[in-house]
N, C-alpha and C positions, 0 to 999 in steps of 0.2 A: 437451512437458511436459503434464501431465495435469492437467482442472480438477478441482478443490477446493472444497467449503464449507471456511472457511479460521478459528479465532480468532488470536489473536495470541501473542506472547511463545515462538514454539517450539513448540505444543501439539497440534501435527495431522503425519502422517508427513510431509506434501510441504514442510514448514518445517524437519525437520528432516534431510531428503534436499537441499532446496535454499533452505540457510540465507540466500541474499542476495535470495530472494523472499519473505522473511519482514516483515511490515509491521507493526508492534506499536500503536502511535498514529495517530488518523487527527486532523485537525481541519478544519473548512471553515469560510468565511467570506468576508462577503461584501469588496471593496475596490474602491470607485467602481463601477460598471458587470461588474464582473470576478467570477468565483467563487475564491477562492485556497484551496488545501489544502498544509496541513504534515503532512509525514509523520516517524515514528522509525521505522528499519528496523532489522532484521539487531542484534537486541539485545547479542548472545555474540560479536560481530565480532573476530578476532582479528588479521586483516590477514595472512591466509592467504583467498587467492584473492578475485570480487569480492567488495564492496561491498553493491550491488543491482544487480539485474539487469534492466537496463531492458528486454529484450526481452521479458517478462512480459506476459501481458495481465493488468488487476484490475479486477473488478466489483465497487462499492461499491455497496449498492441505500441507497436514499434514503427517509426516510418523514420526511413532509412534513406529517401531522396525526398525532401523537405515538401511534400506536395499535400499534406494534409489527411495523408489516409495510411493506414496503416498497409506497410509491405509482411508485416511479420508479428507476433508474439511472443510474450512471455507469460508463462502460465505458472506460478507460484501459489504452494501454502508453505507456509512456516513451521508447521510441526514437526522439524527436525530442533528446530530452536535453542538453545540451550543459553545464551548468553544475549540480554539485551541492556543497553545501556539507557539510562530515563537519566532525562536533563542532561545538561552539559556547560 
């Protein structure tokens, strides 16, 4: 699969060629010592084929002094995965 600058909600072709790489919400946060992030993915899911697609790679870039560009990254695939929760 081919890399992307990517927004959310379906709005770029590779979201809409490869709907379960689509990531709509990001949050991070800190919990004890840990960094945790909640994702909403795959907005239009219709329960025709997967999910998300953990084999993905996502670069989230980080800006850490509110200035609009990213000081740092986060470079994530999922394919350690083992447990995902759908709906809530």
């Amino acid at each position: 699969m081919a890399s992307t600058f990517a927004a959310d909600h379906v709005e770029v072709p590779l979201a809409i060629a490869h709907p379960a790489t689509d990531i709509c919400d990001r949050l991070l946060g800190p919990k004890g010592d840990r960094l945790v992030m909640v994702l909403t993915v795959n907005p239009f899911y219709t329960g025709a084929g997967p999910l998300f697609d953990c084999s993905a790679r996502y670069n989230f870039g980080v800006d850490h002094d509110v200035d609009a560009r990213p000081d740092g990254s986060l470079r994530i695939d999922f394919s350690g995965l083992r447990n995902m929760i759908v709906g809530g």
